[in-house]
C-alpha positions in Angstrom: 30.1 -20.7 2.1 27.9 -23.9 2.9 29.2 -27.2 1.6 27.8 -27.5 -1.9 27.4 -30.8 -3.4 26.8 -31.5 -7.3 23.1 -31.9 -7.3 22.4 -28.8 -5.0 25.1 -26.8 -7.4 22.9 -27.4 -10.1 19.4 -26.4 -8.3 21.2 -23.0 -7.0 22.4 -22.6 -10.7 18.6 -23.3 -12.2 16.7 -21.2 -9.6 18.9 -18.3 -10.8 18.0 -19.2 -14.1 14.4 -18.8 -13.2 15.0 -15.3 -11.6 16.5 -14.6 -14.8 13.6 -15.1 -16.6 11.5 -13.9 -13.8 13.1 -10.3 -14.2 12.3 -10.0 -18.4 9.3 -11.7 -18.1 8.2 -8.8 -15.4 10.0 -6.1 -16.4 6.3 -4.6 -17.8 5.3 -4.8 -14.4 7.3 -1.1 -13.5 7.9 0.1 -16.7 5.7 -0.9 -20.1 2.9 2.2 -18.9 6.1 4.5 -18.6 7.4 3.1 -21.9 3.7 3.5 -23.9 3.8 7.0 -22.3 6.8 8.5 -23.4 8.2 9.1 -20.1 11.3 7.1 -20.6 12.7 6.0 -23.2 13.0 1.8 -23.5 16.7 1.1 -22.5 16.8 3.8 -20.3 13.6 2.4 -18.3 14.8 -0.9 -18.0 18.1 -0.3 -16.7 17.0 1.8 -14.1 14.1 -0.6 -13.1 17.3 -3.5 -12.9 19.4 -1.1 -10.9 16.2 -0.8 -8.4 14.8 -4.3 -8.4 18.9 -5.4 -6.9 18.3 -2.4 -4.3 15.0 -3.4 -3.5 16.3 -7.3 -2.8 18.4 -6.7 0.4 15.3 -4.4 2.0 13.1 -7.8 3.0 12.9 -11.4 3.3 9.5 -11.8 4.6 8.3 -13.3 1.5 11.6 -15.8 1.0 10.6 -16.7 4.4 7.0 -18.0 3.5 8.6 -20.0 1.4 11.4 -21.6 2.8 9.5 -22.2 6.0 6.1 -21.8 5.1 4.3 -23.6 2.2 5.7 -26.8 2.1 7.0 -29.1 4.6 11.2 -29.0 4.0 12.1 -31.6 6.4 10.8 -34.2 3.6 11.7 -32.3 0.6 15.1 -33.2 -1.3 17.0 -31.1 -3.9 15.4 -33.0 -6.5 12.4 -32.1 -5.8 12.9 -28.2 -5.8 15.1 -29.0 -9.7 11.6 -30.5 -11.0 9.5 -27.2 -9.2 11.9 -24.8 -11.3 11.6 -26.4 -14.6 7.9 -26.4 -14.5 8.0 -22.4 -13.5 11.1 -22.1 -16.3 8.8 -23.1 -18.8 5.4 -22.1 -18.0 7.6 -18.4 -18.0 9.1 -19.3 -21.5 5.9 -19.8 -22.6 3.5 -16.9 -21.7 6.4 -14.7 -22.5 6.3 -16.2 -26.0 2.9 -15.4 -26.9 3.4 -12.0 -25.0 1.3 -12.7 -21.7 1.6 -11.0 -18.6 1.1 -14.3 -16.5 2.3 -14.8 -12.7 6.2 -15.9 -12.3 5.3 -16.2 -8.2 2.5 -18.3 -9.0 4.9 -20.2 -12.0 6.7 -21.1 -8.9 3.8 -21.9 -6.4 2.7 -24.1 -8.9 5.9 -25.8 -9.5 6.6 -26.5 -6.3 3.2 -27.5 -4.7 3.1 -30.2 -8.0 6.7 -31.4 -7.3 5.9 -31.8 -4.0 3.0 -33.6 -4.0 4.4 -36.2 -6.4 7.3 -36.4 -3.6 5.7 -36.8 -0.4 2.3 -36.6 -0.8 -0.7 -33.8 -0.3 0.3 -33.6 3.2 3.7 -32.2 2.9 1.9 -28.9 1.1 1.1 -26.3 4.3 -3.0 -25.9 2.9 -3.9 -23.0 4.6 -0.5 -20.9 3.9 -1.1 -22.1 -0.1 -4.9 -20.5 0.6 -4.3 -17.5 2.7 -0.7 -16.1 1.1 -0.7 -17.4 -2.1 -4.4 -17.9 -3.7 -6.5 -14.9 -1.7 -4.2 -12.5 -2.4 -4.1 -13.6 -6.4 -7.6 -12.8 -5.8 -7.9 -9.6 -4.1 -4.3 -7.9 -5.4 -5.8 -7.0 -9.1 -9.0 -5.9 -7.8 -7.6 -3.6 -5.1 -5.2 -2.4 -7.2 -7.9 -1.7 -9.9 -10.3 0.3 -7.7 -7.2 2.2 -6.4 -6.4 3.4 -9.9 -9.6 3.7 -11.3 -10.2 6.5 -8.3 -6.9 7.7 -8.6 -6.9 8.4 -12.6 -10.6 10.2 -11.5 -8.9 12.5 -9.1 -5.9 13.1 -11.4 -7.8 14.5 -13.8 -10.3 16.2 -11.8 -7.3 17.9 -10.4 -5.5 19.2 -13.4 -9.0 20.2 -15.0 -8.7 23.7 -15.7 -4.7 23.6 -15.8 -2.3 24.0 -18.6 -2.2 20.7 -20.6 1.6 20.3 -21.5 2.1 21.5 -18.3 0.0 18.2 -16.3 1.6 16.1 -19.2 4.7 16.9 -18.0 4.8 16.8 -14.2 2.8 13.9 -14.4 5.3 12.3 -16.7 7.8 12.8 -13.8 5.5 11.2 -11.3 5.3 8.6 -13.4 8.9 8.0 -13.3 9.3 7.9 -9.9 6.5 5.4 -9.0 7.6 3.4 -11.4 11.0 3.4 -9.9 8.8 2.3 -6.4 7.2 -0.1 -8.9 10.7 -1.8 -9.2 12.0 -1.4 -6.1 8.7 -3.2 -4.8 9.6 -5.8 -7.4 12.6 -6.4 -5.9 11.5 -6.7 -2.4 8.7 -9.2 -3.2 9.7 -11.5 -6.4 13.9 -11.7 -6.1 12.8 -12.9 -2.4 11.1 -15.8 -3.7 14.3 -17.5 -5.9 16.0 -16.3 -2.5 13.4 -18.8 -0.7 13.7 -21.3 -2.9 17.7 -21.4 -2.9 17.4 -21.4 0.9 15.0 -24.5 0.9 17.2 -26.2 -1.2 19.7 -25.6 0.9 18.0 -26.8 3.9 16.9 -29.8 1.7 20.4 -30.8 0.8 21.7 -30.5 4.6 23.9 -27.6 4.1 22.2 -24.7 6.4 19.9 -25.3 9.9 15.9 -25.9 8.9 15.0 -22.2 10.4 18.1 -20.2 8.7 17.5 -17.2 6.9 18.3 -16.9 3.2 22.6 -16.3 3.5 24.0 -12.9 2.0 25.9 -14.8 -0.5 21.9 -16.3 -1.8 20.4 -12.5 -1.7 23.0 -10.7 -3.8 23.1 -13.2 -6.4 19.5 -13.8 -7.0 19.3 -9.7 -6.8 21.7 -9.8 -9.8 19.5 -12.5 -11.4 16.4 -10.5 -11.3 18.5 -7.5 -12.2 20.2 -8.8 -15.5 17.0 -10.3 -16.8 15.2 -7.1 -15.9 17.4 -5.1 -18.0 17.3 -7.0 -21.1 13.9 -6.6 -21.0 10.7 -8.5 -21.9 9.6 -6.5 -24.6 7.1 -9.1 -25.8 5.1 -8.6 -22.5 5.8 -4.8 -22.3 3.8 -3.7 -25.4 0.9 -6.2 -24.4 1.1 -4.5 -20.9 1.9 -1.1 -22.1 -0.5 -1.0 -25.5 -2.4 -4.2 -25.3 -4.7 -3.3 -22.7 -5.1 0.2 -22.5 -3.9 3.3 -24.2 -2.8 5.7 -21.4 -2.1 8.9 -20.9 0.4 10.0 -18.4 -1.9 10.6 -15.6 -3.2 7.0 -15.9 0.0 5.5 -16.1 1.0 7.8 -12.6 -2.0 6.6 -11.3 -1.6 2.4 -12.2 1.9 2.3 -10.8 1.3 4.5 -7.6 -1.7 1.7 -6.8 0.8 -1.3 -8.1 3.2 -0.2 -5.7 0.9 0.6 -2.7 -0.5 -2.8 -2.9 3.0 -4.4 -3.8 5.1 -2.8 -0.6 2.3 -3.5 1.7 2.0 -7.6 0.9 5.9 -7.8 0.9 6.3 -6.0 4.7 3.5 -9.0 5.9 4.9 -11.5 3.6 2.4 -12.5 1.3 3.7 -14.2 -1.6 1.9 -11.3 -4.1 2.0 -11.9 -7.9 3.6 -8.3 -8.8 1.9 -9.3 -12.6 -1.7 -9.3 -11.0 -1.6 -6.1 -9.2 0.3 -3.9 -12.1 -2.4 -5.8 -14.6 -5.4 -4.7 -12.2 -4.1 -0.9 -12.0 -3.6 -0.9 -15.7 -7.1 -1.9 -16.7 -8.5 0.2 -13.4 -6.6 3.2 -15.1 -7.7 2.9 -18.2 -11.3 2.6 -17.0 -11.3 5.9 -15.0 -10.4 8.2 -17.6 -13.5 9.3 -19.6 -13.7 8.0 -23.1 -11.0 5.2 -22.0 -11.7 1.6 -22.7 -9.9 -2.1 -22.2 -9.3 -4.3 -24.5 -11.3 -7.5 -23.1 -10.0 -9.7 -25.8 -6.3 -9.1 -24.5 -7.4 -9.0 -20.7 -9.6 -12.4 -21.3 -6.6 -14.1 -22.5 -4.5 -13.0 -19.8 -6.9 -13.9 -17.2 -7.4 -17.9 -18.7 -3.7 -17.8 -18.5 -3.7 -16.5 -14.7 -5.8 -19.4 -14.2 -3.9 -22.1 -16.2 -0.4 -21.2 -14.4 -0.8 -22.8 -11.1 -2.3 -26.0 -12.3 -0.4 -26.0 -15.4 3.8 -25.5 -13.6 2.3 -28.0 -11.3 1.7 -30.3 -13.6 5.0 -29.8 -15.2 6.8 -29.6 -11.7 4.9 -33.4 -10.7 6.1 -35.0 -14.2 9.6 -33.9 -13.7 9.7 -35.3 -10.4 8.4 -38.7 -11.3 11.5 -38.8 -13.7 14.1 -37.7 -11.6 12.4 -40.3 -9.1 14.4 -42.7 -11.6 18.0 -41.7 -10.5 20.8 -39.5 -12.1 19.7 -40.5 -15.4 16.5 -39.0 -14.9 17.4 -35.8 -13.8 19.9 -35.6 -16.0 17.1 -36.0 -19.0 15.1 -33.8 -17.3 17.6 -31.4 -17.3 18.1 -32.3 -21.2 14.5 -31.4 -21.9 14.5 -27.8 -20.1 17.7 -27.3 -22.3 15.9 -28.1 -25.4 12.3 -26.7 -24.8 14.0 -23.5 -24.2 16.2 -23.5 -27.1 13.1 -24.0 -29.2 11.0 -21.4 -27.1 14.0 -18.9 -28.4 14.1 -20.2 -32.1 10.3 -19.6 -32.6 10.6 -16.1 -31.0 12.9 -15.2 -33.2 10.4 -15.1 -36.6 9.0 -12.2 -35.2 11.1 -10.1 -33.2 10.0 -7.7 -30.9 12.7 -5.2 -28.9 13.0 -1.5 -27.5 12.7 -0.5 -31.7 9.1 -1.2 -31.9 7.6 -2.3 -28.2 5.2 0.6 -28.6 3.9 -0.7 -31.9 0.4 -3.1 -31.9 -1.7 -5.0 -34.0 -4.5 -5.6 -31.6 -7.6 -5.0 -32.3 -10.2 -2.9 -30.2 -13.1 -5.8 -30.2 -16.5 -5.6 -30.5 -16.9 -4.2 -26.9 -13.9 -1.7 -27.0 -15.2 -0.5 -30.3 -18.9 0.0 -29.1 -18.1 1.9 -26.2 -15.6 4.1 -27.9 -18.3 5.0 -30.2 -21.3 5.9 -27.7 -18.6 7.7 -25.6 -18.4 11.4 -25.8 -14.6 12.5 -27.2 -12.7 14.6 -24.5 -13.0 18.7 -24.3 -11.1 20.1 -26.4 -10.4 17.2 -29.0 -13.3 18.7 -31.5 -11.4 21.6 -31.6 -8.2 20.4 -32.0 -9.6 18.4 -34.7 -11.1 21.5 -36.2 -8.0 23.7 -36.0 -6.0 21.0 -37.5 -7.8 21.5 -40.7 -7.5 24.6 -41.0 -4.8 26.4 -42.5 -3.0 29.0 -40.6 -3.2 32.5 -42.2 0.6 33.1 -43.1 0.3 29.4 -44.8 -2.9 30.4 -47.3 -0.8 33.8 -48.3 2.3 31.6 -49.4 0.3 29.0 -50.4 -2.9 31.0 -52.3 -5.3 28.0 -53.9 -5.1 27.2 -57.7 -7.1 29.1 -59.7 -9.1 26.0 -60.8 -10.4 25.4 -57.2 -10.7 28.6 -57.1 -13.4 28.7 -59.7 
């Protein structure tokens, strides 16, 4: 193994913590529409979409790549400067996942490190156009291309299974889901573990102990794979029942048809190493699902919130990532308190998470309300065949029931 001094020990050790938080706070990504569906149950969806995200680290390194050669100039960046970028991403993650918002951990880390960065060496040491054309325009286009797949997708789905057996499209479907959501995490793998990978590697560079143009060592891919994997399967059930219930209710051929897009887009931005935020293209085919299915809505008061947070994460880590530079600027004292303060903010992050606790028990459970736009459309929108029916027969007792259960003679009367 390269020679590791104290400093770079403890950047390895906090970009793994990152990836730790990186793999609960998207583990909705792959699996919340396969939880809200039914299709697996909680603990069995997140520990397969672990197992897949480690499998899915050693099949790329195109995006770790961008990173540790792409976005910012590493010949003037030192390990301190990578320790600030992680705390800012660390917290902005702590954060969103707290209040149960499906914001970007890539663009946590973007933001992080462009901010550290710049209070380093300046704006020139920040690559413009590979910030702009991997990193911002695909933020931009992933959740709308993602949407429109789905929305046609869910169209076709049902279109399809029209005049088949209902239990019988529930169920395949169900097992579509399944698999895509598997690709979901494999794709997760291939695209966000990369990035701790890249960021280990920089530091690396940074600190002297591997060439400037080395690829990310084995030794740096398995153990930010595990990372991702562990925090993947304890699951960020805050963010899964926003993702899986806060948006949307979905059926399973919606849910087939939001993680069959998420993973299209997801695979195909990895193998060209775009730095995609795997948040923004699973939120996209959510919403896109849940608008192609007749009679299905989005809650806009959920989605608005979790687009001003999309917007506040770059600027936001950045800001974070810049301030803890400036104070480890001051020597080991100031690293050293900023690494006091990430300590601390996420202790407290934890304690106030704990007054209302949300886990595999009651993820599928939601308080949110429809809003006055969700609420106006359901009610102009005509209820799917069959539903009156259903509604109908329900109330209506069977024969065999009336004869054992005849009605009192009062009502009778």
């Amino acid at each position: 193994m390269e020679h590791i001094t104290l400093l770079l020990g403890i950047v390895i050790v906090t970009a793994l913590v990152f990836d730790f938080t990186n793999g609960f706070h998207d583990t909705a990504n792959a699996m919340a529409t396969t939880i809200s569906t039914g299709a697996l149950k909680p603990k069995v969806a997140v520990a397969m979409s672990a197992v897949l995200n480690l499998v899915g680290a050693f099949l790329s390194v195109e995006v770790a790549n961008t990173i540790s050669k792409g976005l910012v100039d590493e010949s003037g960046i030192q390990p301190e400067v990578i320790f600030a970028a992680l705390v800012g991403a660390i917290l902005w993650n702590l954060l969103t996942w707290l209040v149960g918002l499906p914001s970007s951990s890539s663009h946590a880390l973007m933001g992080g490190l462009v901010g550290a960065t710049i209070a380093s060496a300046g704006t020139g040491a920040v690559h413009g156009d590979v910030l702009v054309g991997k990193v911002l325009l695909p933020a931009v286009a992933a959740p709308i291309v993602a949407g429109i797949a789905a929305m046609l997708a869910t169209r076709l789905s049902y279109r399809l299974s029209k005049n088949a057996d209902t239990k019988a499209t529930a169920k395949g479907y169900r097992a579509g889901q399944i698999a895509s959501a598997g690709l979901v995490s494999l794709a997760h793998g291939t695209n966000d573990a990369q990035k701790t990978m890249g960021i280990i590697t920089l530091a690396l560079i940074a600190g002297g102990a591997i060439a400037p143009d080395a690829d990310p060592p084995v030794w740096v891919i398995l153990s930010a794979g595990l990372a991702i994997a562990l925090g993947t399967y304890l699951g960020g059930w805050r963010i899964i029942r926003t993702m899986g219930k806060g948006l949307t209710d979905l059926q399973p051929q919606q849910g087939f048809a939001a993680q069959t897009s998420a993973a299209t887009v997801i695979l195909a931005s990895s193998h060209i190493g775009f730095s995609l935020s795997t948040t923004h293209s699973v939120s996209g085919s959510v919403m896109g699902a849940g608008l192609g299915r007749k009679g299905g809505v989005v809650r806009w008061s959920t989605a608005t919130r979790m687009f001003v947070a999309w917007g506040l994460t770059l600027p936001a880590a950045a800001l974070v990532g810049a301030g803890a530079e400036w104070v480890t600027g001051l020597g080991d004292w100031g690293t050293a308190l900023v690494a006091v303060f990430l300590v601390a903010s996420s202790a407290a992050i934890w304690r106030i998470s704990r007054r209302e606790v949300v886990d595999a028990t009651n993820v599928n459970e939601t308080e949110e309300p429809a809003g006055v736009v969700t609420t106006a459309i359901a009610a102009v929108t005509p209820p799917p065949a069959g539903s009156i029916t259903d509604d109908l027969t329900a109330t209506i007792p069977a024969p065999a029931e009336t004869a054992a259960n005849p009605p009192a003679p009062s009502a009778m009367a």
